[in-house]
Phi, psi and omega in degrees: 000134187236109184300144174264087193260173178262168195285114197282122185276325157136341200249068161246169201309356184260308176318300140357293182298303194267015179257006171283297177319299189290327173306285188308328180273335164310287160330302190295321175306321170272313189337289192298326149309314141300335129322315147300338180256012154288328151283326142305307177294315141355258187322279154351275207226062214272006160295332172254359117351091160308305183298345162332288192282350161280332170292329187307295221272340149280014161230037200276098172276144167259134149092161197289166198265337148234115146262177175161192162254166165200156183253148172264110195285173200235150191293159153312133182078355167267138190276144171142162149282137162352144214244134179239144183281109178253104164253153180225151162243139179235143185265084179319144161308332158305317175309277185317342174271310182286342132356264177275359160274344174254276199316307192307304174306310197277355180272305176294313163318328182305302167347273175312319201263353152274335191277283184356304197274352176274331168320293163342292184257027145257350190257335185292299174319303181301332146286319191275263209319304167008197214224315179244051136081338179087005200241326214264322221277322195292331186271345198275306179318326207306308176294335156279328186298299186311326184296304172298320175284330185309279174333310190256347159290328157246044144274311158317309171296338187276354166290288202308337188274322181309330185293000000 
């Protein structure tokens, strides 16, 4: 006699699930790879860098980046007008590199902790899909580690008492 079972096509939601997960880490994984050799170049050749060379060419200032006046106020008891101040400030290329190497940090950082959280919730996913679903296995830990402390305050009380 021969049963009639159905036929399994190989595509139900924990399979589903854990090739979303396997999608997402993969992904994050190149990401954090591209990202690391964006910044080898950086470091390297940043003249051969396109975004590079784009930033260069909008924040290429002629002549200083502020200027202006300010009154010098005059000491008490002294006659006269007020005195105006003229200043400017100007920005060197050490400055405008250290600049932009600190936005650049704080951009990549941004970066990382996205790739990071798709890294997360691909391995989650990947887990939740697992043969006990990922949920039964965490709490079983929760509960012997809960066992295990249980076990040793009443050893410790059954010390305390003997004394």
């Amino acid at each position: 006699m021969a049963r009639d079972l159905p036929m399994d096509s190989g595509f139900n939601v924990k399979s589903i699930l854990a090739l979303l997960g396997l999608l997402l880490v993969v992904t994050g994984v190149g990401l954090l790879l591209f990202f690391a050799y964006l910044v080898f170049q950086i470091i390297d050749a940043p003249q051969d860098v396109q975004i590079v060379q784009y930033i260069m060419e909008m924040t290429e200032i002629d002549g200083p980046i502020l200027n202006g006046k300010f009154v010098v106020p005059m000491e008490a008891g002294q006659a006269g007008p007020s005195r105006n101040a003229d200043f400017e400030i100007e920005m060197s290329p050490e400055i405008k590199t250290i600049i932009f190497l600190f936005i650049g940090a704080i951009a990549l950082s941004i970066c990382v902790n996205i790739v990071r959280i798709i890294i997360t919730a691909g391995s989650a996913m990947i887990k939740a899909a697992g043969p006990e679903g990922g949920i039964s296995v965490s709490s079983n830990k929760r509960d012997s580690s809960r066992q295990d402390h249980l076990h040793y305050k009443r050893a410790l009380e059954e010390e305390r008492n003997r004394r």
